[in-house]
N, C-alpha and C positions, 0 to 999 in steps of 0.2 A: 790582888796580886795574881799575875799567873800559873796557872800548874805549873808549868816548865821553869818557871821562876823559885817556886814552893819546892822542887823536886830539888833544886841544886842546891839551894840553901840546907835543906835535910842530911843531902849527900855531905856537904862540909862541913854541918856539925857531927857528923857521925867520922869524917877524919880528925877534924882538929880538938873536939873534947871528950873521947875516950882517952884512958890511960894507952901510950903506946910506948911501953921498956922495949919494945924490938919491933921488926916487922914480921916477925911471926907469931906475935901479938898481934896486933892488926888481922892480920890473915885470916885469928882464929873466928877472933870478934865478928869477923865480914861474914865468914861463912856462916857462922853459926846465925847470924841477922838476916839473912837470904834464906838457912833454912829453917828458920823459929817461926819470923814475922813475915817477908815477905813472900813466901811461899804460900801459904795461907791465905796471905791477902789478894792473889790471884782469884780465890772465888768470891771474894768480898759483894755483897749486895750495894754498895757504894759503888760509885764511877771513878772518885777519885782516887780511892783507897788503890782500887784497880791499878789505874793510872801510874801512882806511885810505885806500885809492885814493881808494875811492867820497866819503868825507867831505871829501878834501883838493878835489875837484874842485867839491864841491856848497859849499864854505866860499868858494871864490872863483869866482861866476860869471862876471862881466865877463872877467875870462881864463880861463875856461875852455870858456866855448862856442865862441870860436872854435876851440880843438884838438880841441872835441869834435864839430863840423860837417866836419873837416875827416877828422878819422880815420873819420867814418863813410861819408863816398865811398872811401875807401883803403881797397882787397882786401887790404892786409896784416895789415891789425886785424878781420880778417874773423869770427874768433872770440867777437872782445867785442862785435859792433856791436848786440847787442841792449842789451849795458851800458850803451851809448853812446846809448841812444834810451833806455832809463830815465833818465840825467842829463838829457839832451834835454827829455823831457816834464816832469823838475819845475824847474829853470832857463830854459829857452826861450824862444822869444816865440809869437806867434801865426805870424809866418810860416815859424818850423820844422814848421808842421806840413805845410805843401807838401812841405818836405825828407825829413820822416817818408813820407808819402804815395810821394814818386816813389822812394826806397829801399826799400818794403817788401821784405822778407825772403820770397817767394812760396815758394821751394824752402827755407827752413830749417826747422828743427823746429815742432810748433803750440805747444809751448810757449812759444817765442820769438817766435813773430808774436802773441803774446799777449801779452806785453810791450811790445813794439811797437804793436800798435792801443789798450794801455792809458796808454801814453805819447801818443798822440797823439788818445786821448779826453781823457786830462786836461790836456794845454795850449787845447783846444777850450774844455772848459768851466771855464778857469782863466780866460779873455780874453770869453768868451762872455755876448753881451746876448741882451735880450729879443725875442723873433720873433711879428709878428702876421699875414704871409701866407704864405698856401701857394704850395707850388710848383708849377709844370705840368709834364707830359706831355706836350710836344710832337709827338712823335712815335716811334710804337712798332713793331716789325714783327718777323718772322720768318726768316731769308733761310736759307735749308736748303740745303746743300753736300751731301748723298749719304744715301742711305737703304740700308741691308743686310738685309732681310729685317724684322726691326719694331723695328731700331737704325735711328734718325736722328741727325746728327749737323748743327750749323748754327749762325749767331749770330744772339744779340739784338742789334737795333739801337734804342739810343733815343737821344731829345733830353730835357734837362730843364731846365728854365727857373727860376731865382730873383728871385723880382721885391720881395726885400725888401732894405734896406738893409745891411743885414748878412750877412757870408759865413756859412756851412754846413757842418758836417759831417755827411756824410750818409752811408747805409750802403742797398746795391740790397737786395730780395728777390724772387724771382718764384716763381708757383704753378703749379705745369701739371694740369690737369685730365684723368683718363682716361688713366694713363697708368701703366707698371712701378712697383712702387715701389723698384727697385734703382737709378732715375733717379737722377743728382747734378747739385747745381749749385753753383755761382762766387759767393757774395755777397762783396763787395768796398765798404770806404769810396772816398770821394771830396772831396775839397775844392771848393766851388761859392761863388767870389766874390760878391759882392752886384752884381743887376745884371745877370751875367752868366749864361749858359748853356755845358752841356760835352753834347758827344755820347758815346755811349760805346758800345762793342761788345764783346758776353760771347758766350765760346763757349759752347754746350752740348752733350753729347749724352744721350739720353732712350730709352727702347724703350717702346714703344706694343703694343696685341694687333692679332695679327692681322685683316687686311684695314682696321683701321682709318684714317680718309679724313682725319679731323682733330680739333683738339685745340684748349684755351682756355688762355689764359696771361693772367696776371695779374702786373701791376709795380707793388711797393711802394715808395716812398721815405721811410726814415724818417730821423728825428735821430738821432745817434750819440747813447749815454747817457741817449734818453728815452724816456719810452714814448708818443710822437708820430708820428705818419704826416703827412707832408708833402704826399704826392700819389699818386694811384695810378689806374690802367688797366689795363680788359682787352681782348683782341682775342680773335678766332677766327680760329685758323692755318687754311688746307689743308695736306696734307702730302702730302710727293711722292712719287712711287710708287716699288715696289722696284725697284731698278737690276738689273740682267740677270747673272747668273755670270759 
C-alpha cells in the first residue's frame, strides 16, 4: 500500500472512531494528536513515521500552524525547526514570513537555511502582487572598526526606502571593487513593509593590496525569487590606515 494511501486511511480513522459529543471535541483530540504524537514524530529515525507527521500536520492547517509557530520559538524542537519552517512556508500566511525572517537558522547547517529561505520565498510569492516602483537607497556608507595590515574589517550601513504599496521581500548584495578575492560577504533577506523603510548594518571584513588608500562598493537590492534589481548605489570608501603592532 502506499504512504499517501496509509496516511489517508490513518487520518479517517482518527475522524470517524474517536468519540465526537461536539466538535470541540474533535478540536481538542486533533490538537492534542499533532502536539503529543506527531510533533515528535517529525524527528523520527524512520522515513515513514516522518512522512506521516509531515502529512498529518499539512491535512489540518487551521490546527496546526499554531503548534507549529509555536514549536519553532522552542529550543527544544531545535532539531526539527527546519521541518517546522517547511510546513510553515506551504500552510502559512504572509505574516509568517516576519517569523521565518527573525528566526533564521544563521549557525545551522546551509542545508537547512536553505530550507528555510525556500519556505519563506514561497509564502512571499504565494501572497505576493504586482510591483511598479523602485526602491531607494537612502543612505549608504562605510564605517571601518580596525585595519591589520591589508585586513579591514567594518560595517555597511544603509537605509532603504519602499515606496510601493506592497511589502517586499528582498535579498542585500554588494561588490567591492580592487580588492583580495578570499574577501567574503553576509547576503541576507529582509522583510520591508509597504511604506516603510529598515536600516540595516552588515559586517564585513575584506583584504585589500598593499598600501592601497581606497576602495568602491556597490549595493544591490533585489526581489527574493526574481530576477529584478529594485535599487542600487555606489560610494567610494577611503580606507583607514594600518593600526600600529
Amino acid at each position: 500500500m502506499q504512504w499517501t494511501s496509509k496516511i489517508t486511511i490513518m487520518l479517517l480513522n482518527l475522524i470517524l472512531f474517536f468519540p465526537m459529543p461536539g466538535e470541540a471535541h474533535f478540536d481538542q483530540i486533533l490538537q492534542n494528536d499533532l502536539q503529543e504524537k506527531w510533533l515528535p514524530a517529525l524527528n523520527s529515525p524512520r522515513l515513514e513515521e516522518r512522512f506521516a507527521a509531515t502529512q498529518a500536520f499539512l491535512h489540518f492547517p487551521d490546527w496546526s500552524l499554531p503548534i507549529i509557530r509555536h514549536a519553532l520559538q522552542n529550543p527544544e524542537f531545535n532539531t526539527i525547526h527546519w521541518r517546522l519552517a517547511y510546513l510553515l512556508g506551504v500552510s502559512g500566511t504572509q505574516a509568517d514570513i516576519k517569523l521565518l525572517l527573525k528566526l533564521f537558522p544563521k549557525e545551522h547547517p546551509v542545508f537547512e537555511q536553505d530550507v528555510w529561505k525556500g519556505a519563506t520565498e514561497r509564502l512571499f510569492w504565494h501572497y505576493r502582487k504586482s510591483s511598479s516602483r523602485k526602491f531607494i537607497i537612502s543612505r549608504l556608507l562605510f564605517s571601518p572598526e580596525q585595519r591589520q595590515n591589508e585586513t579591514i574589517s567594518g560595517n555597511l550601513l544603509y537605509k532603504i526606502v519602499n515606496p510601493d504599496n506592497e511589502g517586499r521581500l528582498i535579498s542585500t548584495h554588494f561588490d567591492l571593487w580592487h580588492i583580495d578575492s578570499k574577501s567574503t560577504f553576509s547576503h541576507s533577506y529582509y522583510w520591508l513593509d509597504a511604506g516603510r523603510n529598515i536600516e540595516i548594518k552588515t559586517p564585513i571584513t575584506f583584504t585589500v593590496f598593499s598600501k592601497q588608500k581606497t576602495i568602491n562598493i556597490r549595493l544591490k537590492i533585489n526581489e527574493v525569487g526574481a530576477n529584478r534589481t529594485l535599487a542600487q548605489h555606489k560610494i567610494e570608501v577611503r580606507l583607514p590606515a594600518i593600526s600600529p603592532p
